[in-house]
N, C-alpha and C positions, 0 to 999 in steps of 0.2 A: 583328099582327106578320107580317113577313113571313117564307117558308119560305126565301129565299134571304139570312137575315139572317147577317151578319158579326160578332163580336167586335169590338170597339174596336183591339184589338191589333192582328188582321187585315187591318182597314180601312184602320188609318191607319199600318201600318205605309212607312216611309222610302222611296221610288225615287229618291231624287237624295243626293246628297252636301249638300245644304242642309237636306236636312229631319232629318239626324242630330243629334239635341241633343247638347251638350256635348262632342261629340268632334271639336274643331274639327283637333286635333292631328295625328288621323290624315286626317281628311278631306283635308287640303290635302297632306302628304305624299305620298299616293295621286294626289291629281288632279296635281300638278307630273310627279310620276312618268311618268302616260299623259299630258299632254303633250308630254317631254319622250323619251318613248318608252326608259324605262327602268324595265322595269317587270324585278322580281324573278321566278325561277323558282317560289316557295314564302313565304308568308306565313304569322305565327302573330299570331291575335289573341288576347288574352286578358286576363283581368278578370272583377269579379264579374256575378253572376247579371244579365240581363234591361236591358246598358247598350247595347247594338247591336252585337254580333260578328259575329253570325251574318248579321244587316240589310247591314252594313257589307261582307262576304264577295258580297253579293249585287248591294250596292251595284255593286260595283268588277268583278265578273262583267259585270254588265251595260254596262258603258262602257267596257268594255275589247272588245266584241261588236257594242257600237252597237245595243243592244236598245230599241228605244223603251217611254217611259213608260209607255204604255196596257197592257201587258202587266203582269200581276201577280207579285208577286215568287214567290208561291209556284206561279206557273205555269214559273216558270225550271228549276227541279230536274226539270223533265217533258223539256226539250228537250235534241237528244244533244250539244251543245254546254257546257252544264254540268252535273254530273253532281255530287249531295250525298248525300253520304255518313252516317251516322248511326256514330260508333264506338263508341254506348256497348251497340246492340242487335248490331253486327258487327265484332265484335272481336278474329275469330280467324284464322291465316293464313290460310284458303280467304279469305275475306272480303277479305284483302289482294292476295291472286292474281286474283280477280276485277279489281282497281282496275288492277292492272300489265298485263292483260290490254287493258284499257279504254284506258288509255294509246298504245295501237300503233294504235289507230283515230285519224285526223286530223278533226279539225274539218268537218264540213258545210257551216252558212252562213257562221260568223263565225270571227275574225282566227285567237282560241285557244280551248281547249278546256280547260274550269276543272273541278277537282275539290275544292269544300267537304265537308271533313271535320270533322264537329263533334265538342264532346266528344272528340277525338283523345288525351286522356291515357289512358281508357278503353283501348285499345289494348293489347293482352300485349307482349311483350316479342320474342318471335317473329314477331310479326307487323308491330314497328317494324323488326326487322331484314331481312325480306323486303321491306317498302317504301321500307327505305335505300340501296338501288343506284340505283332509280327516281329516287329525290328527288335522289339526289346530281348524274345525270345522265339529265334528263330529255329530250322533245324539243322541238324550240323555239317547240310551239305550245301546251305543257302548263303551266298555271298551277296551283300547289297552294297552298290557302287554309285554315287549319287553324284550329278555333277553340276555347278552353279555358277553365274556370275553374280548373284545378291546373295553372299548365305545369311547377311544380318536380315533376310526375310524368311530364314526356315525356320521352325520353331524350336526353339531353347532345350527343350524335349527331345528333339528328333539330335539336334546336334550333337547333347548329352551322352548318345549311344554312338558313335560315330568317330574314327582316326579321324582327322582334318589334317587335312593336307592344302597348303595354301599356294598355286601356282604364280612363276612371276611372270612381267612383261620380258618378252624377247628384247635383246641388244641388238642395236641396229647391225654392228662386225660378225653378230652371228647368225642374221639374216641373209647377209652378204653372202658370208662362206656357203650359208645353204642352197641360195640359189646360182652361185656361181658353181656347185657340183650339180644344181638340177642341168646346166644352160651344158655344161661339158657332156654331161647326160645324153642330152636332147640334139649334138650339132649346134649351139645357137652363140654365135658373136656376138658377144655386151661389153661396155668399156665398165670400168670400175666406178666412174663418174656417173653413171646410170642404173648402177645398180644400189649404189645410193640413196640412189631420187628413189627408187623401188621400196627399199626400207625403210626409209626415214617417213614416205607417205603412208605406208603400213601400220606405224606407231606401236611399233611391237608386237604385233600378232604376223605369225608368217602363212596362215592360211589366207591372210590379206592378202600380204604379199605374192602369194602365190594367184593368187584373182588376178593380179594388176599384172603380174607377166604373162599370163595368157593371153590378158588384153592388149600389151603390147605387142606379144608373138603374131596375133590374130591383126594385128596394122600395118608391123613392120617386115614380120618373116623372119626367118632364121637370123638376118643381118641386121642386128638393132645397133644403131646409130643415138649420139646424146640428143640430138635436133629432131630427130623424128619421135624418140620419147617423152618429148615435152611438150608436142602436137596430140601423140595419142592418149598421154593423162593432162593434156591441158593444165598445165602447171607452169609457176613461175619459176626460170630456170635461173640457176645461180649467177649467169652470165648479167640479167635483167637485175638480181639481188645489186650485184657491185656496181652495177651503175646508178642505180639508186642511191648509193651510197658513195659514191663518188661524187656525183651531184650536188646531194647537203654537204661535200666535203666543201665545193667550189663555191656554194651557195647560187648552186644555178635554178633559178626556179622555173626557167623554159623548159628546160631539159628533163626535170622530173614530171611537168605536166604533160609534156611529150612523151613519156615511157610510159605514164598511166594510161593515156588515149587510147595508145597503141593495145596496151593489155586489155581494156575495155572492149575496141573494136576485134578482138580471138575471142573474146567469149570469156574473160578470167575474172571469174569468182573475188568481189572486191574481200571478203572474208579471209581467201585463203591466200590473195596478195599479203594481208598485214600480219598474217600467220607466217608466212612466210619472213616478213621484213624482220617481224619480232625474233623468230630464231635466229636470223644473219645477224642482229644487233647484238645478242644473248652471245653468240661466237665470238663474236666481235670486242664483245669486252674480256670472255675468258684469253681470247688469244695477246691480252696486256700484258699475259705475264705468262713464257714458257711453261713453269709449273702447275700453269692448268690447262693444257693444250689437252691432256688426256680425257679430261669433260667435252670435248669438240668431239662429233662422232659424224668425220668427213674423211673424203679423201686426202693424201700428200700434196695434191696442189693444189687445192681448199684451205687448207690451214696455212700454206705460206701463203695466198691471197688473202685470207685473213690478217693474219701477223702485218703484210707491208701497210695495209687498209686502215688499220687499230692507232698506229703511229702518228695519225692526223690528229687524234680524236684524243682527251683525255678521259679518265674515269668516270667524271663530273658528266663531260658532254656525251658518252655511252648510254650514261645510269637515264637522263634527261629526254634522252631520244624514245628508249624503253618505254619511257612512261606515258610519253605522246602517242607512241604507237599503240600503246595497252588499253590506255583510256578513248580511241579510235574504233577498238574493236567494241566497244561495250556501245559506244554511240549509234554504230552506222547499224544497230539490230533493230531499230524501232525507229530508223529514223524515215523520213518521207524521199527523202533525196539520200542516200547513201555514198554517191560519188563523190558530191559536194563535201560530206561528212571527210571521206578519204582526202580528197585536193588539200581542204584547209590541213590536213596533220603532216600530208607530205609538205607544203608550204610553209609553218609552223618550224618542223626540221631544215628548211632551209636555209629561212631567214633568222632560226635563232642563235644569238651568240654565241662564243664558244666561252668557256669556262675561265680562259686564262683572263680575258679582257676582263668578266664580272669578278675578278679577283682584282685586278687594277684599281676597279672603280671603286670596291669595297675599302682599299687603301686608301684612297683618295677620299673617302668618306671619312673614313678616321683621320687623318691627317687633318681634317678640317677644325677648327677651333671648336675647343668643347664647350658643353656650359658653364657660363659666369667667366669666361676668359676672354681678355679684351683683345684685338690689336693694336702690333705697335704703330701708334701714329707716327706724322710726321714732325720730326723734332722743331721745336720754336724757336729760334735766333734768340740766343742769352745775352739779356742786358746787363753791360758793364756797371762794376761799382760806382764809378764816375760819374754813370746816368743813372742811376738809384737815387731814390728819395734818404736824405737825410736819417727822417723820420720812419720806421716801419707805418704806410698805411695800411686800414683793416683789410682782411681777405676778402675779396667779392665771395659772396657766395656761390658756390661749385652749384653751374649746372648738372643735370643730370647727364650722363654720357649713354648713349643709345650703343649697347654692345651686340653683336651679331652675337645669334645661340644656335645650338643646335636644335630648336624651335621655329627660329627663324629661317634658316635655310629649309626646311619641308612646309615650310609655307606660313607658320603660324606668325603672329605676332612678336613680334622683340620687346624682350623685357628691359627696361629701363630702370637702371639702377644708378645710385648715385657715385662719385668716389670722390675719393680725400684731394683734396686740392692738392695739400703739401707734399702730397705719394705721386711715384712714377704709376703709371697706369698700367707699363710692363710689370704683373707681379712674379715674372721668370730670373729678372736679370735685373740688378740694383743698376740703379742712374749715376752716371759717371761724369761729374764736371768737369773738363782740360780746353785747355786755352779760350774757353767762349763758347766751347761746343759743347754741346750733351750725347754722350754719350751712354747705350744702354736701356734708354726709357727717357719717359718725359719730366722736366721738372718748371716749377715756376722759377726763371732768374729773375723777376723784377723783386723775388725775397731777398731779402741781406743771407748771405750765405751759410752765419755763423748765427744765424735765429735756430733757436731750438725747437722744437714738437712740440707744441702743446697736448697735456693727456687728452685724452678724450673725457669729458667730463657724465657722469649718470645722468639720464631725464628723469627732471625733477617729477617728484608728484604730486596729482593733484590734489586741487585741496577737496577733502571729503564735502559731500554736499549736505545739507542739514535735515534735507527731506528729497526721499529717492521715489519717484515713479517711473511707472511702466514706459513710459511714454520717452524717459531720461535712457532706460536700459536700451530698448530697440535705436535709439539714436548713438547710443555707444557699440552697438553690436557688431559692426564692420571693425573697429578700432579693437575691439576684443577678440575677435577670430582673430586678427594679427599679432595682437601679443601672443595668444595660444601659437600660434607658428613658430615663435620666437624661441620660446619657453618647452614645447610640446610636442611629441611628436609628428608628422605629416599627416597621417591617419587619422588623426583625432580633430585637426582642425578642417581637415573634408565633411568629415562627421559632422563637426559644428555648423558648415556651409546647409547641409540638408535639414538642417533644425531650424528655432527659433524661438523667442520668449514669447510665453502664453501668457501668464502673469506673476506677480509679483505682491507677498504678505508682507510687509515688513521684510525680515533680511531673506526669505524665502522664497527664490524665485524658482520659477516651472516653466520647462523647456519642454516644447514639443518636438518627437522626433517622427522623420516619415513611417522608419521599418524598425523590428526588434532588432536586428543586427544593429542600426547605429544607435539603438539604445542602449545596448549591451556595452558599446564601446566606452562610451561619456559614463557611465557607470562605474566605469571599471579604472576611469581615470577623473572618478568626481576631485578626490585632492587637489590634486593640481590645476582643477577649472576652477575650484573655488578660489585659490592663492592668484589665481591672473587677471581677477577681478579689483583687486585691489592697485595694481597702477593705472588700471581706467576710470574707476568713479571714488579711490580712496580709500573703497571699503572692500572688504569680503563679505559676497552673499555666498549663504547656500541654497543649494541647485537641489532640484526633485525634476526626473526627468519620465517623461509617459509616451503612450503614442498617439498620433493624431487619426483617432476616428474618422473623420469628416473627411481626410483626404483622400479622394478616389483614387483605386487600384491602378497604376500606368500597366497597359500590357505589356509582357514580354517582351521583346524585338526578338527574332529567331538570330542565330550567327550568322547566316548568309545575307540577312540581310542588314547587320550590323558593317561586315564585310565589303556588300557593295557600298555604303555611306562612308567606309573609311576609306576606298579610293576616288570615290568624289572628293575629298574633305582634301588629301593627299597629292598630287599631280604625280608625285614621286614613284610614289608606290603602285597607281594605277600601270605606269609606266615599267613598273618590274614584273606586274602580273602579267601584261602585253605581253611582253618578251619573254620571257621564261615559261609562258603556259602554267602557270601557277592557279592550283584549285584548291577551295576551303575542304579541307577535314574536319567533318565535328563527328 
């Protein structure tokens, strides 16, 4: 190797406005500019790390100078014509006093005399103000070129005076192209499948990029191979990605804890394993649907391993996995054991259902008998006319029929309701009598056939009492929430549940309520409390409704932990959270 060797960065760093990847935007702005001989006093470049700001600064120094090419860009900052400045090691007024000084000296060879200030956010706040008279009115041979990756930290001031020019992140296809003409450049064998890995690790800055193939030149040699690439950046290679993901296709959870080991004992980054997972799953789901393969920014036989991979999986089970993986990365940063952290998520993905099944079940949920709908029993053997009583005897009284709810199946209690004897208990499909059999629903045959329905008759009322006390209301108060049920809407008789009678003037009685809200409510629907008092004690009181002082504050319950109490209470729902990885948003 040679003693006068160069960095890839350095080498091939930019001298023309052509050789700037992807920032055709500014380039051509600039060149129209000198052209057109309107060039700005003061430029700000800025954007992230390693896309050409600094390059681009140097660029435009030099064509604005008529610097020929053969001169190196990093031999420019030497000559007294342009002068680069570093603000993030000088950054305090002397340091700006120096520049304003430098300023009064005119250009030597060429037209102006350029001052690159990198990292200019860096800069205090004194010493923007010292360099803000300069900037504002400078001399007309002074060029200021500022370059940043924060400019929301320079001062509103400084920016004021300043073209902005906003640099993007490089595309991975045009990192590609770059370095596969450095590697043609250089002698050097790369497959396309590694140069890839090169880009896509870069995240859009190809001065990265360019690091990482030196590093790999310096492991592998001219003859870079994909297997020795993923040794020399220790990365997870896409090979490791599909098995991963073949695995939770299989639901094999040996086989994923085996591929994690294995990545553990190389030395890999549990971090940039899930970083990694997360993009192959992010693929994964655009590859569902050919018209967004162009968001995939992989190779031709990446994307059809993608595509055949996707096929297993629906939308549902994609979107689901993401979110396991996402919520993994936030975990394992502060966690004490971070492997354990990763195992459970890969685990999690493996054991959990796919999307088609919990749509099943979800049917199978509805399908189930709603509330207040009974089953059809089993039909009662119809007794002939012949073995019928002469006489109609009276109806026994209709037990209650214990109906399954959808209360009852998530565990709670079943409500018990009464029904009509004379009625089929099927209220879907009327009851059908032929030859002896019932068909339909249930009916009583021990009735004479041609017996008619009796109405249902009004519950009488009572008889008013001659003298009401407190003592008479709180013993009617259950019996009165229920007519309020009856009569009123649901809201109103919950309301009434958190109250209760304080006292009682003559027809004036005083309800205490816990909160202003359920006072507000009874308030607002006093009429009709007052008219439902009258089928329980005969009469109408009216109501004055306050709140209860004396009752102490309950605290809050937070959601999370209302949350954990409703899958205790629930077997059900516990049961969905298990499985599906389901977490409280509030």
């Amino acid at each position: 190797m040679s003693d006068t060797y160069k960095a890839l960065t350095r080498k091939y760093r930019p001298r023309t406005f052509e050789d700037i990847v992807s920032q055709e935007h500014v380039s051509s702005t600039l060149r129209n500019a000198i052209e057109q001989k309107r060039l700005n006093h003061a430029y700000l470049f800025s954007g992230p790390r390693g896309v050409g700001k600094t390059t681009m600064a140097r660029v435009l120094a030099r064509m604005i100078n008529g610097i020929d090419d053969s001169v190196d860009g990093e031999a420019l900052g030497s000559t007294l014509d342009i002068i680069e400045f570093d603000a993030a090691s000088n950054n305090g007024v002397e340091d700006v006093h120096r520049v304003r000084d430098a300023v009064r000296v005119p250009p030597q060879k060429g037209i102006y005399k350029v001052f690159i200030i990198d990292e200019v956010h860096m800069l205090s706040k004194q010493a923007f103000n010292a360099l803000l008279k300069t900037l504002e009115e400078p001399p007309s041979y002074v060029v200021f070129i500022f370059a940043t990756t924060e400019p929301h930290k320079v001062l509103p001031t400084i920016l004021s005076r300043c073209q902005r020019f906003d640099f993007r992140r490089i595309k991975v296809g045009e990192i590609v192209d770059r370095l596969r003409h450095i590697c043609a450049a250089e002698g050097i064998t790369i497959d396309d499948e590694s140069l890839h890995v090169i880009a896509t690790k870069a995240d859009g800055a190809l001065r990265d990029a360019l690091s990482l193939m030196d590093q790999v030149i310096a492991f592998c040699g001219v003859d870079i191979t994909h297997d020795a690439l993923v040794r020399a950046l220790n990365i997870v290679s896409q090979d490791t990605l599909f098995d991963i993901v073949e695995a939770i296709r299989t639901h094999d959870a040996s086989r994923v804890l085996a591929i994690l080991d294995a990545l553990m004992l190389q030395g890999n980054d549990m971090q940039e394993l899930l970083i990694a997972l997360t993009e192959t799953l992010r693929n994964l789901y655009m590859a569902r649907d050919a018209k967004n393969l162009y968001l995939v920014e992989a190779t031709d036989d990446t994307k059809r391993r993608l595509i055949a991979a996707s096929k297993a999986f629906s939308e549902e089970d994609v979107l689901r996995m993401m979110h396991l993986v996402s919520e993994a990365q936030f975990k394992i940063r502060d966690a004490a054991q971070p492997r354990i952290q990763v195992e459970l998520a890969l685990l999690k993905l493996t054991s959990m259902p796919r999307a088609k099944g919990l749509s099943e079940l979800m049917e199978a949920l509805r399908a189930a008998p709603s509330m207040g709908s009974t089953p059809s029993p089993t039909p009662t053997p119809s007794v002939s006319k012949a073995s019928a009583p002469s006489t109609p005897a009276a109806a026994p009284a209709a037990a209650p029929v214990q109906t399954p709810t959808e209360s009852a199946l998530f565990g709670a209690p079943a409500i018990k309701r009464p029904t009509n004897a004379l009625r089929s208990v099927n209220l879907d499909e009327e009851p059908v009598l032929t030859s002896g059999k019932i068909e339909g629903g249930l009916a009583l045959a021990a009735q004479p056939e041609a017996m008619p329905e009796s109405e249902p008759q009004p519950d009488p009322e009572p008889e008013p009492l001659t003298e009401l006390y407190l003592s008479d209301v709180r013993a009617a108060w259950s019996q009165y929430v229920e007519q309020v049920k009856k009569t009123c809407k649901m809201s109103i008789s919950h309301s009434l549940i958190r109250s209760q009678p304080a006292d009682l003037k003559g027809e004036l009685l005083t309800v205490e309520c816990d909160d202003e809200f359920t006072r507000n409510i009874l308030h607002t629907n006093q009429r009709d409390l007052v008219a439902c008092w009258k089928p329980v004690v005969g009469r109408m009181l009216s109501l004055e409704f306050t709140l209860n002082a004396a009752r102490p504050k309950v605290a809050q319950e937070d959601p999370y932990s209302r949350f954990k109490k409703m899958q205790q209470d629930d077997p059900k729902l516990k049961l969905i959270v298990d499985v599906l990885g389901a977490e409280l948003e509030y």
